[in-house]
LUMFIZA-623156 format. One record per residue (C-alpha): x, y, z; residue in three letters. Coordinates in steps of 0.25 Angstrom, whole numbers, plus 2048, in hexadecimal, padded with zeros to 3 digits. Layout:
% LUMFIZA-623156
XYZALA;...
END
This chain:
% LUMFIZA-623156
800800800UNK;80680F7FCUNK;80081D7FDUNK;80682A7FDUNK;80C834806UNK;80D842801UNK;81684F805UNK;81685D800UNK;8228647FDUNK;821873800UNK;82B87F804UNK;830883812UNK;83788E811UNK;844889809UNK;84287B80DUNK;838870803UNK;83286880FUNK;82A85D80DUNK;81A85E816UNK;81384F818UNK;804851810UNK;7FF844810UNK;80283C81EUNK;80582B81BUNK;809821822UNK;81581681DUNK;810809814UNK;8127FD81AUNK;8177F2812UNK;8237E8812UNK;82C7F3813UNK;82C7FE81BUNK;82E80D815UNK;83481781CUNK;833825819UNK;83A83281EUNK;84183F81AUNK;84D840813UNK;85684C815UNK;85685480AUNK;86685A806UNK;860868801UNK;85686E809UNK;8518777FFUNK;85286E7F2UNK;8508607F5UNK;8488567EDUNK;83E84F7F5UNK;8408407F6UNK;8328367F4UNK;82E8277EFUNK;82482F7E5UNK;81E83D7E4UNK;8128487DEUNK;8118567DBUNK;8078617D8UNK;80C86E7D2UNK;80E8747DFUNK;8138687EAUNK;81D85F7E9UNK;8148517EFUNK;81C8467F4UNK;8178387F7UNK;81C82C7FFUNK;81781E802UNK;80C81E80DUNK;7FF818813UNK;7F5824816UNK;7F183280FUNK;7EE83A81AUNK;7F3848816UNK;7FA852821UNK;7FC86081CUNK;80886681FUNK;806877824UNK;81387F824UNK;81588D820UNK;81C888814UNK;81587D810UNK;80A886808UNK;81788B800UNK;81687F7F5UNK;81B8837E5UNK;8148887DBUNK;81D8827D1UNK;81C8747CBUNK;8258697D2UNK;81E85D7CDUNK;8268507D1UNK;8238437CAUNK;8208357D0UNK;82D82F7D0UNK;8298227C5UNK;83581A7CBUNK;82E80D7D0UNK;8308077DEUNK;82F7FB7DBUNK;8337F07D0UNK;8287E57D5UNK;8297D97DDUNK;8337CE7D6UNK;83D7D67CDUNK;8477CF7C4UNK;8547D57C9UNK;8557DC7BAUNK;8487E17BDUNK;84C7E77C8UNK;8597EE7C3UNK;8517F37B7UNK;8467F97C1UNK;8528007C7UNK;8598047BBUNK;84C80A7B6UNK;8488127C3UNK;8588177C4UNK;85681D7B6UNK;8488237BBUNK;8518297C7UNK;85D82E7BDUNK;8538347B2UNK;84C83C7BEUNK;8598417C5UNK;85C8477B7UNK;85084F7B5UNK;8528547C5UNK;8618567C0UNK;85B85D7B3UNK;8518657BDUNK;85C86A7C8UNK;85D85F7D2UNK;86785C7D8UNK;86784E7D7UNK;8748457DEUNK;8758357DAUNK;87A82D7E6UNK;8818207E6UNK;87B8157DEUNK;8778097E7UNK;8797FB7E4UNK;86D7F17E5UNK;86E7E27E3UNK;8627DC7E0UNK;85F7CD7DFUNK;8537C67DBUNK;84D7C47E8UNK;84F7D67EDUNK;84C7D97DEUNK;83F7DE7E0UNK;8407E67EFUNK;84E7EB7ECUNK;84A7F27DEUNK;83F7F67E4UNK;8467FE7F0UNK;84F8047E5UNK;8438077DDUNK;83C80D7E9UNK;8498167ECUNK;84B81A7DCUNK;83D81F7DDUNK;83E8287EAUNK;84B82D7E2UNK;84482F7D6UNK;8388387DDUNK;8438407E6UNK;8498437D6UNK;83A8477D0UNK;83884F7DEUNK;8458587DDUNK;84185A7CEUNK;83485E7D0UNK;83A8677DBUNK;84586E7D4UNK;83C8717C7UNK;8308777D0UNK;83C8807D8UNK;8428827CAUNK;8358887C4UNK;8308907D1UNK;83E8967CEUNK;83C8997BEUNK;82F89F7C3UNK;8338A87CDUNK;8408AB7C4UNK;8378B17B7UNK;82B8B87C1UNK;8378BF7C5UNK;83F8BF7BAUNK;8318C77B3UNK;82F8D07BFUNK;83B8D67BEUNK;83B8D87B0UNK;82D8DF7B0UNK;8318E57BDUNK;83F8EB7B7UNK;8378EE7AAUNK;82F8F77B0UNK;8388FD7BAUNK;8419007ADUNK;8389067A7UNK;8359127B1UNK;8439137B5UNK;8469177A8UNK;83A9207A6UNK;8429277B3UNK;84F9267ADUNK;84B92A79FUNK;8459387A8UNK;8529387B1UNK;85893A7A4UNK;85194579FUNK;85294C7ADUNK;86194C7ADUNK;86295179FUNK;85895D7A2UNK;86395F7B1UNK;85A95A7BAUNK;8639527C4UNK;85E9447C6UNK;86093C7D2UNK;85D92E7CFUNK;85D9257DBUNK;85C9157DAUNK;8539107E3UNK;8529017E3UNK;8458FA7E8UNK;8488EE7F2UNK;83B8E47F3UNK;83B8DC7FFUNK;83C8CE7F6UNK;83A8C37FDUNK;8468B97FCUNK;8478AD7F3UNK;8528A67F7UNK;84F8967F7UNK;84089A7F3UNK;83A8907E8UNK;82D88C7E2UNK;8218937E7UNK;82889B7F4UNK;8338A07E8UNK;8278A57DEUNK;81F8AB7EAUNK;82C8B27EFUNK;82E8B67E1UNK;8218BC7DEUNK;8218C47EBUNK;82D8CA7E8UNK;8298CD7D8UNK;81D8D47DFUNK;8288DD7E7UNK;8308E07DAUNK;8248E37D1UNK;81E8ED7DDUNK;82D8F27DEUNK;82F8F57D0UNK;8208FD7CFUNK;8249067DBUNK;83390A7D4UNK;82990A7C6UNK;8219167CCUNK;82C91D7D4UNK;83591F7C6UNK;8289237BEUNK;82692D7C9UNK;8349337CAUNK;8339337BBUNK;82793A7BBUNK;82D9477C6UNK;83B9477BEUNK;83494B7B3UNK;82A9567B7UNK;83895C7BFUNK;83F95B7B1UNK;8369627AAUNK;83696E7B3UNK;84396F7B3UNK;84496F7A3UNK;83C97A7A5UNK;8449837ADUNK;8519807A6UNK;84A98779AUNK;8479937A1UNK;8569947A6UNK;85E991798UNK;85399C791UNK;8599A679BUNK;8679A3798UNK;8669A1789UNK;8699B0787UNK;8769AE791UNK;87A9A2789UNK;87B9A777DUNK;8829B4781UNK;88D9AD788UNK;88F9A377DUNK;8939B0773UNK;89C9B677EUNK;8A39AA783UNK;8A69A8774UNK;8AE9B4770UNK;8B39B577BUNK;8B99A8779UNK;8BD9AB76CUNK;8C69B5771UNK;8CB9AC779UNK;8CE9A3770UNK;8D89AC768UNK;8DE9B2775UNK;8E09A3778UNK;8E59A076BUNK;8F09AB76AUNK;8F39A7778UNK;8F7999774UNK;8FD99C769UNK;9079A7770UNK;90A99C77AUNK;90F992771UNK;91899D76BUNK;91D99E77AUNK;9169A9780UNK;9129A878FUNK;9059AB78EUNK;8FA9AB799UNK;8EC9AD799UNK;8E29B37A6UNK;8D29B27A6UNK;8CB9BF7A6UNK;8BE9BC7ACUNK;8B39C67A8UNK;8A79C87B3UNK;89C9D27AEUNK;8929D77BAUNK;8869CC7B6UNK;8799CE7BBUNK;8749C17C4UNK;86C9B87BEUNK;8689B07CCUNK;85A9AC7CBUNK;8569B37C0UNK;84C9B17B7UNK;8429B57AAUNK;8469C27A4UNK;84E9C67B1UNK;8599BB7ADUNK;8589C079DUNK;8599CE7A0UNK;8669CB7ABUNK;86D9C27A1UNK;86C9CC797UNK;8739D679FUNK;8809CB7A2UNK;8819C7794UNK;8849D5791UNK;88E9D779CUNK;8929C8796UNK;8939CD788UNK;89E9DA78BUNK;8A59D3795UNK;8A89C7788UNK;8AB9D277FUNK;8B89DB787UNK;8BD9CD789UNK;8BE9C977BUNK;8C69D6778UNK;8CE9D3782UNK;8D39C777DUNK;8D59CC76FUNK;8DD9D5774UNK;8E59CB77CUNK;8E69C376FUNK;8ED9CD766UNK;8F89D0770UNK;8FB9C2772UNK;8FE9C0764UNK;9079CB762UNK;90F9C776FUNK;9119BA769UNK;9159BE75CUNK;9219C5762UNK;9269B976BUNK;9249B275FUNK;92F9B7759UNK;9389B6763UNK;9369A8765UNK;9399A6756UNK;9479AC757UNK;9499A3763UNK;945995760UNK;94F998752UNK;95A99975BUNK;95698F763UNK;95298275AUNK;963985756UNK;967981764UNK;95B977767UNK;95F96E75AUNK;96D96D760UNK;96B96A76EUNK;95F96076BUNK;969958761UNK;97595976DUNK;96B956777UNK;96394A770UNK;97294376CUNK;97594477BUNK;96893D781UNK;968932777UNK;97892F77BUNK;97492F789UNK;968927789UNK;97091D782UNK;97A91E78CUNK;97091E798UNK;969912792UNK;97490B78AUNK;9778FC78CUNK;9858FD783UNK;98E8F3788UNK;9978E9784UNK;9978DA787UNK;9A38D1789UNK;9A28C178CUNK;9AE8B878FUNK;9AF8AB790UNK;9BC8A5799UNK;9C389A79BUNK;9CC8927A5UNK;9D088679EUNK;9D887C7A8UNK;9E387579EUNK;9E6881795UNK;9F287A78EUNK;9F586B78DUNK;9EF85C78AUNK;9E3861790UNK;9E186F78BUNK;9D487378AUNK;9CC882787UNK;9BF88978BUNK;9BB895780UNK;9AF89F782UNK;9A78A777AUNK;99D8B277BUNK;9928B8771UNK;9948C6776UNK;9878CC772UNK;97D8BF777UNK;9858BB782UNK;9868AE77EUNK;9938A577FUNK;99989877BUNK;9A3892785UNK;9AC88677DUNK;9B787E781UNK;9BF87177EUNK;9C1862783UNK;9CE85C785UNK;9CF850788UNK;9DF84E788UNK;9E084C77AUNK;9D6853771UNK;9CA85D773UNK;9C2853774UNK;9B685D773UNK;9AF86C775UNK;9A587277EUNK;99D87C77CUNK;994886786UNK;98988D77FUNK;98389A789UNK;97E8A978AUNK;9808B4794UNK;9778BD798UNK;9768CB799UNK;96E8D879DUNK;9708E7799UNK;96A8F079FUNK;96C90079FUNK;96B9077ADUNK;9669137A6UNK;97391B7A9UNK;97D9157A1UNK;98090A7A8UNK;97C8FD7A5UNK;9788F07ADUNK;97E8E37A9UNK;9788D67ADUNK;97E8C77AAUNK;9708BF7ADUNK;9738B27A9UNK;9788A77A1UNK;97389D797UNK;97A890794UNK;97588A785UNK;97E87D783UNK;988877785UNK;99086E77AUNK;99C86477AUNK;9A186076BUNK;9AA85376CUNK;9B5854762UNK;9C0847767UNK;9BD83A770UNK;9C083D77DUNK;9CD835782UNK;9CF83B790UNK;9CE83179CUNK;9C583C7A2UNK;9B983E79BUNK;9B18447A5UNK;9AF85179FUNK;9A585B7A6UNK;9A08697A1UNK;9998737ABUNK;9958817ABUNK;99188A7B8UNK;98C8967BBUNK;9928A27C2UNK;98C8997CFUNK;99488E7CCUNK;9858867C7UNK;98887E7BEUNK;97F8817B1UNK;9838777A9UNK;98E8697A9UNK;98E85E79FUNK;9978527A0UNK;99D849796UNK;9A8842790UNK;9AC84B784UNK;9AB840779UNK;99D844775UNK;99685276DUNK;98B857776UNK;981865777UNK;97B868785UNK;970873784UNK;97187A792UNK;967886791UNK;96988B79EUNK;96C89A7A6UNK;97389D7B1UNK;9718AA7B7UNK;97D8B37BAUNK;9768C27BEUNK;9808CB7BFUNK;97E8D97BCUNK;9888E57BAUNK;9858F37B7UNK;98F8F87AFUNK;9939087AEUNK;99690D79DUNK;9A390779AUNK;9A58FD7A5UNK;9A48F07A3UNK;99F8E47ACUNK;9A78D97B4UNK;9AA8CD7ACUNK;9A08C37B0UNK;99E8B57B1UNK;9938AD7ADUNK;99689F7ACUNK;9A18947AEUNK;9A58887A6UNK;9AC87C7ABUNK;9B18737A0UNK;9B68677A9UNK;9BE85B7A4UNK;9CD8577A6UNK;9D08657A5UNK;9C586D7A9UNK;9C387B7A3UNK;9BC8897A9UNK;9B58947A2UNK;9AA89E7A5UNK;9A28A979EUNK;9A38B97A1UNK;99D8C579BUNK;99F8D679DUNK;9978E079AUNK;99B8EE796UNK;9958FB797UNK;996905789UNK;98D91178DUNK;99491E78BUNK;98E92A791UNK;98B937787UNK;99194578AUNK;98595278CUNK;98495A781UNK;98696A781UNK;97A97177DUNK;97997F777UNK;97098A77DUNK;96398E779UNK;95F99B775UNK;95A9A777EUNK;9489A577BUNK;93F9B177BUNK;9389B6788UNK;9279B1784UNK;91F9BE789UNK;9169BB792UNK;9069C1791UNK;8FA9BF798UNK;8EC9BF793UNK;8DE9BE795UNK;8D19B4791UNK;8C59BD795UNK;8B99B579CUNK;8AC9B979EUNK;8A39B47A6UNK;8959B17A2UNK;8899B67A8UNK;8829AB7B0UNK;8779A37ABUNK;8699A67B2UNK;86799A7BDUNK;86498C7B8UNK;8589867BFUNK;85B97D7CAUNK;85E96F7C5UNK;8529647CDUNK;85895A7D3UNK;84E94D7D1UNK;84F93E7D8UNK;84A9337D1UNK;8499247D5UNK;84D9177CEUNK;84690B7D4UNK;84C8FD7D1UNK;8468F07D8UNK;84F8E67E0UNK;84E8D97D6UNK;8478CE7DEUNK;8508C37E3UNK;8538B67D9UNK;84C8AA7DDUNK;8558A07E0UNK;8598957D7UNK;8528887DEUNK;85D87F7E2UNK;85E8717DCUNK;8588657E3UNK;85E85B7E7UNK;85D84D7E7UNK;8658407E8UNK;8638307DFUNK;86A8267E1UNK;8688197D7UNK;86B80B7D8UNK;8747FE7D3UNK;86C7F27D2UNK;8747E57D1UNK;86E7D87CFUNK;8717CC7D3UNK;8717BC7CDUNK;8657B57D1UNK;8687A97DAUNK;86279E7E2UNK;85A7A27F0UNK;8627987F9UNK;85B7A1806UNK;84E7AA809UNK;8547B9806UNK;8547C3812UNK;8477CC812UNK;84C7DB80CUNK;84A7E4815UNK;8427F0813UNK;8487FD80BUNK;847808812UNK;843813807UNK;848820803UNK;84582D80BUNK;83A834803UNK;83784180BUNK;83F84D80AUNK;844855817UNK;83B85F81CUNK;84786A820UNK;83F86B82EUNK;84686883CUNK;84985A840UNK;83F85B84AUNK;83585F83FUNK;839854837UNK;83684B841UNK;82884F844UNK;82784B835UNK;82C840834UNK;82783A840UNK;81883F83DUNK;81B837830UNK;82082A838UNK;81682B841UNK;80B82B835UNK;81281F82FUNK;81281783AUNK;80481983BUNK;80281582CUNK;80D80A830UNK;80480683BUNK;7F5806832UNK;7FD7FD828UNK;8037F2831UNK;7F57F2837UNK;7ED7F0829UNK;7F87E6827UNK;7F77DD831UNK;7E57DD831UNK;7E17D082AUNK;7D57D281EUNK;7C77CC824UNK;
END
């Protein structure tokens, strides 16, 4: 016997809970099933886990195996909070069972089948958003007499997987779509809302702009509008669309308010503009006659100006000292303060005239000044003329002596003229006799590099020659005085190369070569026994670092840089030196002839005449206006609905070869089932209450089936 127990899943604050609607007891049967909560990993997100499960549009209903109907409501606060979203979740179709006697294909096959159902269903939850986790696969041996109840304890626990899947899918799509709604109601809200804002805010700024142009100052302030939105962090389904719309019923109330403020700040601004239009008429028509006149005066004036000013330059570049001082003309002006009508006509008459004289002395002033400037110039002019002749005679001479000079000593100052000397010495230890033996050197002067040779005497014949391939090098610097810095930085070492000429007959043929630096490291050695041609690429640099600085015509020490040991019956010495001598010669002053005597320049003084111009009559005070932009908070984003979670696990069944019963099998013991409620995020004492409400129910259902059991039938 099987009925159904049903549980409603509704919101409590953040937390899905699970309230008991329909109150059962647990069916008695062979086996006993046991059913609690499971923990659930995310509070907020979690799938719910059931042997099978129905959904309206708006609750998520979830059933398990029971003996009554009776129906409990739950009442909390939250409980009337359910979606308005579709979450539909489907029946789970994997079977419990796979019947009474099952071949051991069969049951496999039963299996495989359900296992793919579970695997296509994570999928789609995968595909949806979940979170979906695959534990360890289990191994299950079967045989032909635990076919049947173990598939069916697999099946059974597939099918609660399964519905846990098709929950959490059902879950995450309704959280998924309450969010798209809530997104596009806002989405459009504040499109409409901005529309609408934009459009009176330019009306504003469109008359702000006019004002400003027309010299009214406008003060435009910022204001922003701050609703009291309600919070929709962690909201979903209906507690996230309700949220929303309270807040888009704040935004659009906002934005109608900073609507009608901006058409009424537009409105003011332009009444205030168009009065004061008005009165900047009145003023330019009183001050149009003033205008004009001033423009007539301040250009002749300037004229004469301008001719005083281009004699002036012109007398300067000939070499006059020439200065001019500002005459500022003041005529007795009538004041214009607060006048008005004819009164400001009749007053700037008067000034204009006054204005008019004043322009007029001035001007003659200045031709006057202009006509003696000129001739003053013309004079000095001459003079000049006699002078530079005499002058370019004496300048052509001293410019040749004194260019010849500055190039000798700049080449001196900054010359690196040397000389470069290399040697290469030898101590050779049997100079003369049977075993005479040499060591020659020679230097590229101008690279620095050098080839060292010498001989091998074995007694009898030179057997052989070596030869020491290398380069020294050096650094010139000038000190920018004449003298010059020298520095040896290093050595190179290219090869070394023995040419076998005769077969050695010397007892000794332990013939050794070696060259050092100034340290006494050892740079290079090769040993052999003279009787073969070889070549020893060495390619290496020792550095030596000695610097000099070397005053014009003094040459440097002689220098070592490296040391040879040719070592055999006879051993012979050398090493390599270098010196370095300075050839700058400094250049003798020259002896300049003397300039001519140059004419005195006169010196004059003249005067630019300035007039000042009558004032203009007073320009009407400029309004000062304040306006307001409004712009709204945005709402807050609703949060993205986090990704339920859930966990599957599959199974391995192995079969196994059918043999002969030789004993009565053990009874299996009774499969304890999987947990098919989810937590209910309350206290462990609240919990409790629940659950041992529950047990307290199923042990009376428990208790009504083991009586009905155990009546006969008349």
């Amino acid at each position: 016997m099987q009925n159904s127990k049903k549980y409603k899943l509704y919101k409590s604050g953040k937390l899905w809970v699970v309230g008991a609607v329909a109150v059962a007891g647990v069916a008695v049967s062979a086996n006993t099933t046991q059913v609690s909560a499971d923990t659930v990993s995310n509070a907020d997100t979690q799938a719910v886990k059931t042997t099978d499960a129905t959904q309206n549009d708006k609750q998520v209903q979830l059933t398990a195996s029971s003996t009554d109907t009776t129906t409990d409501k739950v009442t909390t606060d939250d409980a009337t909070k359910s979606a308005t979203v579709s979450s539909t979740a489907e029946k789970s179709t994997v079977p419990t069972t796979a019947g009474s006697s099952v071949t051991q294909d069969q049951a496999k096959d039963a299996v495989d089948k359900a296992q793919d159902t579970v695997k296509s269903d994570a999928d789609t939850a995968s595909k949806a958003g979940v979170d979906v986790t695959s534990g360890k696969t289990t191994d299950v041996t079967i045989n032909d007499d635990n076919a049947s109840s173990k598939t069916n304890e697999v099946l059974s626990d597939l099918n609660k997987q399964d519905q846990a899947v098709q929950d959490a899918t059902a879950k995450q799509q309704a959280n998924d779509q309450a969010y798209q709604t809530a997104t596009t109601e806002k989405t459009d809200a504040t499109k409409q809302g901005q529309a609408d804002l934009d459009n009176a805010t330019s009306d504003l700024d469109k008359q702000v702009d006019t004002s400003e142009k027309a010299g009214i100052t406008v003060n435009v302030e910022v204001a922003q509008s701050s609703p009291e939105y309600k919070d929709l962090s962690g909201l979903e389904g209906q507690d996230l669309l309700e949220a929303m719309a309270y807040n888009i019923n704040l935004y659009k109330q906002a934005i109608a308010d900073g609507v009608a403020s901006e058409k009424a700040d537009t409105e003011t601004l332009a009444k205030l503009t168009a009065e004061y239009q008005q009165k900047q008429a009145d003023y330019a028509k009183a001050n149009a006659d003033r205008d004009e006149a001033v423009e007539k005066g301040q250009s002749d004036l300037n004229n004469a100006t301008s001719d005083l000013d281009n004699q002036v330059e012109a007398s300067k570049n000939a070499g006059l000292d020439v200065s001019i001082e500002v005459s500022k003309v003041s005529p007795k002006y009538k004041d214009l303060t607060g006048l008005e009508g004819q009164d400001l006509l009749d007053a700037m008459a008067y000034n204009l005239d006054l204005y008019n004289k004043a322009v007029a002395s001035g001007v003659s002033t200045e031709k006057a000044d202009t006509e003696t400037l000129a001739k003053l110039t013309a004079e000095y002019q001459k003079q000049v003329a006699d002078y530079e002749a005499q002058k370019a005679a004496v300048d052509k001479a001293n410019a040749d002596k004194k260019a010849a000079y500055e190039k000798a000593l700049e080449d001196y100052m900054n010359g690196t003229n040397h000389t470069t000397s290399m040697t290469a010495q030898t101590q050779t230890d049997a100079s003369s006799g049977q075993y005479q033996t040499f060591m020659n050197g020679t230097v590229d002067q101008t690279t620095g590099e050098f080839t060292l040779e010498h001989d091998m005497n074995d007694g009898v014949h030179i057997i052989g020659h070596g030869v020491l391939k290398g380069k020294v090098n050096l650094k010139i610097v000038s000190n920018g005085d004449g003298t010059e810095t020298v520095t040896i930085s290093s050595i190179e070492l290219y090869s070394y190369t023995y040419t076998n000429a005769y077969q050695n007959q010397a007892v000794n043929q332990n013939i050794n070569f070696h060259v050092y630096d100034n340290d006494g490291n050892e740079l290079f050695s090769v040993h052999h026994d003279g009787n073969t041609t070889f070549s020893k690429t060495i390619n290496k640099t020792a550095q030596i670092n000695k610097t000099f600085k070397i005053s014009p015509n003094e040459t440097s020490p002689l220098t070592q840089v490296v040391v040879v040991d040719d070592n055999w019956i006879c051993n012979t010495h050398g090493q390599v030196s270098t010196q370095i001598k300075n050839t700058n010669v400094a250049p003798k002053a020259p002896t300049y002839e003397q300039d001519p005597v140059k004419p005195t320049a006169p010196k004059a003084t003249f005067h630019h005449v300035q007039v000042v111009a009558p004032d203009k009559g007073q320009a009407p005070a400029v309004p000062v206006a304040s306006v307001k932009k409004v712009t709204v908070a945005d709402m807050p984003n609703a949060d993205k609905p986090q990704p339920q979670k859930v966990a599957v696990h599959y199974y391995n069944i192995k079969k196994t070869p059918k043999v002969e019963k030789t004993a009565t099998p053990e009874t299996p013991k009774a499969v304890e089932t999987a947990s098919i409620l989810p937590t209910t995020h309350a206290s462990e004492n609240q919990g409790g209450v629940f659950l041992s409400a529950m047990a307290g129910l199923a042990s009376l259902g428990l208790a009504f089936g083991i009586s009905k059991k155990g009546k006969k039938p008349n």
